[in-house]
Kinemage of the C-alpha trace (Angstrom):
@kinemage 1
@onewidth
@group {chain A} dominant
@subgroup {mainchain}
@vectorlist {calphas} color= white
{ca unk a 1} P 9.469 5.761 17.969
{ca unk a 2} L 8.187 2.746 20.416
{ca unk a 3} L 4.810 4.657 20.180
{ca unk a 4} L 4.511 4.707 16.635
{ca unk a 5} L 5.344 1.223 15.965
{ca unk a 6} L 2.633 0.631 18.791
{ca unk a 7} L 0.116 2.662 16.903
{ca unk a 8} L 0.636 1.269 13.489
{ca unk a 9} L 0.586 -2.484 15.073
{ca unk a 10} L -2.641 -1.641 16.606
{ca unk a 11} L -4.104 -0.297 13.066
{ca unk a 12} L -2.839 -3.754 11.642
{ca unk a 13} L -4.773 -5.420 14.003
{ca unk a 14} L -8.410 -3.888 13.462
{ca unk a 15} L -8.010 -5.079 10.174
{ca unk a 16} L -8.825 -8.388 11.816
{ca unk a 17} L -12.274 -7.025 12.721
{ca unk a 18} L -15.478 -8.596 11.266
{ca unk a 19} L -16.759 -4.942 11.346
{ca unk a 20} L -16.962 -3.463 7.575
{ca unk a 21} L -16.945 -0.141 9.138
{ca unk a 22} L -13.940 -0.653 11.062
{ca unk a 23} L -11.966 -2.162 8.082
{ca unk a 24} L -12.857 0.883 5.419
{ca unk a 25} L -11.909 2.738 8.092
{ca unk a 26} L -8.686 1.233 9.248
{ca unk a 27} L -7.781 0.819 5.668
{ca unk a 28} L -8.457 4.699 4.799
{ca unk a 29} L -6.149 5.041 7.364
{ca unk a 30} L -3.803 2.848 5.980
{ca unk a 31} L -3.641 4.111 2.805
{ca unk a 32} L -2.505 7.528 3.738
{ca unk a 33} L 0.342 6.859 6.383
{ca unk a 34} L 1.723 4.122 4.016
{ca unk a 35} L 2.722 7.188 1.879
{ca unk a 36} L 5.266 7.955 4.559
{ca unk a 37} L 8.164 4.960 3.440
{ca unk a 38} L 9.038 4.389 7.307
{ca unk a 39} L 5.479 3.884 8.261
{ca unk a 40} L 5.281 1.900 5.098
{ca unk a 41} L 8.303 -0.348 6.173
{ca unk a 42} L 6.815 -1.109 9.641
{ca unk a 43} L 3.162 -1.691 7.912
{ca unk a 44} L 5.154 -4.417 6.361
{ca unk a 45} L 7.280 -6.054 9.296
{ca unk a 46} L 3.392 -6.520 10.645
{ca unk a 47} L 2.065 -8.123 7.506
{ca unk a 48} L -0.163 -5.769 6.520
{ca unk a 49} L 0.158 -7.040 2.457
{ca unk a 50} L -1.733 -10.063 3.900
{ca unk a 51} L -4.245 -8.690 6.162
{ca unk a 52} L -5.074 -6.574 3.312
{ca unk a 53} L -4.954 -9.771 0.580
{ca unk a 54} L -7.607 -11.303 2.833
{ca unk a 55} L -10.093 -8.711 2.482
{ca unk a 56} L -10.198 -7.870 -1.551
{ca unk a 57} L -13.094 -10.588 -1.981
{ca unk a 58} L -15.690 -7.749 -0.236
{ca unk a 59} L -18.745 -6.424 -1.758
{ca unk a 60} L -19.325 -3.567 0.644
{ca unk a 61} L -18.046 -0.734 -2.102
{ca unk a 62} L -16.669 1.564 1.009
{ca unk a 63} L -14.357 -1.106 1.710
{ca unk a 64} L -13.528 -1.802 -1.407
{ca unk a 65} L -12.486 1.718 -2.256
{ca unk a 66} L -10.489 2.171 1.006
{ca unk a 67} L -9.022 -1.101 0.503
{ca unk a 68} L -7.864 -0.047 -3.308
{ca unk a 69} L -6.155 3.227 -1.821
{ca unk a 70} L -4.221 1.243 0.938
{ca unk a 71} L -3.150 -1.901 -1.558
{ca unk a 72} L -2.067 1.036 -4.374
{ca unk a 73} L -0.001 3.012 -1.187
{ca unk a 74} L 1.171 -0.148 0.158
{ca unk a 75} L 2.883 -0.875 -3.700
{ca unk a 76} L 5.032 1.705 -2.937
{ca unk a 77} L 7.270 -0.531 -1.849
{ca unk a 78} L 8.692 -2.326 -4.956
{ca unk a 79} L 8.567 -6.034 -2.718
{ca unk a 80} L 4.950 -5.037 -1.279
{ca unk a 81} L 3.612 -5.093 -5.010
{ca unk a 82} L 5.096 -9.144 -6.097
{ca unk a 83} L 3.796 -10.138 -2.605
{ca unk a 84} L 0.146 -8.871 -2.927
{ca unk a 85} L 0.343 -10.405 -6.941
{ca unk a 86} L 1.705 -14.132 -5.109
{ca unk a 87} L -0.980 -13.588 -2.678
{ca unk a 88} L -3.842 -13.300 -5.865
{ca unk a 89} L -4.830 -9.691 -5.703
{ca unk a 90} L -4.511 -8.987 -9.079
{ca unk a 91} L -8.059 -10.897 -10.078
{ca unk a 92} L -10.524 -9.991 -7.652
{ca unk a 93} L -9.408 -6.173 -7.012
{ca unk a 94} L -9.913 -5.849 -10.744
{ca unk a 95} L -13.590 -6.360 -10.450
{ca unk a 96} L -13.960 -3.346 -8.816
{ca unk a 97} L -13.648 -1.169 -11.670
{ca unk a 98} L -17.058 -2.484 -12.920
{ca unk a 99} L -18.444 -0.776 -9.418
{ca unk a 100} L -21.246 1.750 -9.333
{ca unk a 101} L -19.374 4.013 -6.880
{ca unk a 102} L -16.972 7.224 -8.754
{ca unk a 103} L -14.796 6.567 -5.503
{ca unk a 104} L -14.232 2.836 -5.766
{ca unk a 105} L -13.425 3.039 -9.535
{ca unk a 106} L -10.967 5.988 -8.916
{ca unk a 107} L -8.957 4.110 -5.640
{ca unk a 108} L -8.828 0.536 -7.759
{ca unk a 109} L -7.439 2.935 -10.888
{ca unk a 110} L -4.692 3.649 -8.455
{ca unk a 111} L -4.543 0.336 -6.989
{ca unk a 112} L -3.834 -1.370 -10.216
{ca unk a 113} L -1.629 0.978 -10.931
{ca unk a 114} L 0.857 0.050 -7.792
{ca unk a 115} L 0.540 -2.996 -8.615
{ca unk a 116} L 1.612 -2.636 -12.069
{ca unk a 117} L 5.148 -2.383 -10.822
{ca unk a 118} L 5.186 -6.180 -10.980
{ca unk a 119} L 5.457 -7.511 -14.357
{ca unk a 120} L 3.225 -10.954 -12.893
{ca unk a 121} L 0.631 -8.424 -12.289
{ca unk a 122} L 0.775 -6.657 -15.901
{ca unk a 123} L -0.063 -10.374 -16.882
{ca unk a 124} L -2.787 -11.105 -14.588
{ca unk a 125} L -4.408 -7.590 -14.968
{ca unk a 126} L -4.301 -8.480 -19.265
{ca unk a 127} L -5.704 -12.161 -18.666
{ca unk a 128} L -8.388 -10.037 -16.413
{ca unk a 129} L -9.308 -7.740 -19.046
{ca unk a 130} L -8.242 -4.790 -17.483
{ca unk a 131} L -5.487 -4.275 -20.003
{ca unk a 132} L -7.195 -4.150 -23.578
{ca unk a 133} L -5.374 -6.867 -26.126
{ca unk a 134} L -5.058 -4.740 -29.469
């Protein structure tokens, strides 16, 4: 167990790099052991919701798309999904879905999606456009 609270810690932390390459890839990472609900939980105790708030204002479109699968994993956990909405997500991770790239446009589709599970969000994502008013 000491291991794999090691391991995840030290994926938290390259998420601190300056390196584009090293954050798509830490966050494709990221996105598919925070399906696991323990590995989500200790993701959490390490703050990834705000190492990962930090980096949705990115215009490198790998990024962005690994960044959109991680935030959408990361709302699996209900308190994950108001915290990433507080931390002003909601805006700037919509833009995304404008993007040139299939894969960015598919991984913010499930992004907003997570996040969804916060009623806050379902009124940012409308004031954003992403919701159509009818």
């Amino acid at each position: 167990m000491r291991s794999l609270v090691t391991g995840l810690v030290m994926l938290v932390d390259l998420l601190k790099s300056h390196d584009t390459r090293v954050l798509a890839a830490a966050c494709a990472v990221i996105g598919i052991l925070a399906k696991e609900p323990e590995n989500l939980a200790i993701l959490t105790d390490y703050d990834i919701v705000q190492r990962l708030s930090s980096l949705v204002h990115t215009s490198n479109s790998d990024l962005q798309a690994h960044l959109s699968r991680a935030i959408g994993s990361c709302c699996l956990l209900e308190r994950n999904c108001h915290t990433f909405g507080r931390l002003d997500v909601v805006l700037p991770i919509s833009k995304y879905i404008h993007s040139n790239s299939e894969l960015v446009r598919q991984n913010v589709t499930f992004a907003l999606h997570g996040l969804s599970g916060d009623a806050t969000n379902c009124v940012a994502m409308e004031s954003c456009g992403v919701v159509p008013v009818r």
